[in-house]
Structure formats: C-alpha cells, structure tokens
C-alpha positions, 0 to 999 in steps of 0.5 A, spaced: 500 500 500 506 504 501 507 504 494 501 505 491 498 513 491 494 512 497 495 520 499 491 519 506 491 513 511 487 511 518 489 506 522 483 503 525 485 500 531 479 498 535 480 490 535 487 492 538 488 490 545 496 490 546 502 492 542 509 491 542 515 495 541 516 491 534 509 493 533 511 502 534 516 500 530 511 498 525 507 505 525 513 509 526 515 507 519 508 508 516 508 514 518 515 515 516 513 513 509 507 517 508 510 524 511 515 523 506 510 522 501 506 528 503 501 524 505 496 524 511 496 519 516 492 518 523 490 513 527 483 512 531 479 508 536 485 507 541 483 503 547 484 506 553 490 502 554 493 503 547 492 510 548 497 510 554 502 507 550 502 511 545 502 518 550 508 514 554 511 513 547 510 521 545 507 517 539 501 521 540 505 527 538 506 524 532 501 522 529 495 525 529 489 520 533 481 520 533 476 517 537 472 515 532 473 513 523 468 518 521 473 524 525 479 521 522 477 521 515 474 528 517 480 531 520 485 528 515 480 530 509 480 523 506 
C-alpha cells in the first residue's frame, strides 16, 4: 500500500488490545513513509490502554489520533 498513491491513511485500531515495541516500530515507519510522501496519516479508536502507550511513547505527538473513523477521515480530509 506504501507504494501505491494512497495520499491519506487511518489506522483503525479498535480490535487492538496490546502492542509491542516491534509493533511502534511498525507505525513509526508508516508514518515515516507517508510524511515523506506528503501524505496524511492518523490513527483512531485507541483503547484506553493503547492510548497510554502511545502518550508514554510521545507517539501521540506524532501522529495525529481520533476517537472515532468518521473524525479521522474528517480531520485528515480523506
């Protein structure tokens, strides 16, 4: 999907329940890759668990997260 055009990416990550470090690593790439595209990424319907996570991590500081789909599409204008 990476090389394709895709010019907006959400991450729904409501089935989520656990994330490793090698799994950070993975979005961190992704949205690597996108920002170099000039392209948007965001990610929504974080539990509170995986919310935490990324706020520890500081990834919320990178990468724009919704509370729901519809508001990420909103918010990226997909």
């Amino acid at each position: 999907m990476l090389k394709d055009n895709v010019n907006t990416f959400v991450l729904n990550m409501e089935n989520l329940s656990y994330i490793s470090s090698a799994g950070l690593r993975v979005i961190l790439l992704v949205a690597k890759q996108m920002q170099g595209k000039s392209a948007k990424f965001g990610m929504c319907s974080l539990s509170d668990s995986i919310s935490e996570v990324f706020q520890i991590s500081g990834f919320d500081k990178i990468i724009p997260t919704h509370a729901t789909q519809a508001e990420a599409i909103s918010s990226l204008g997909a």
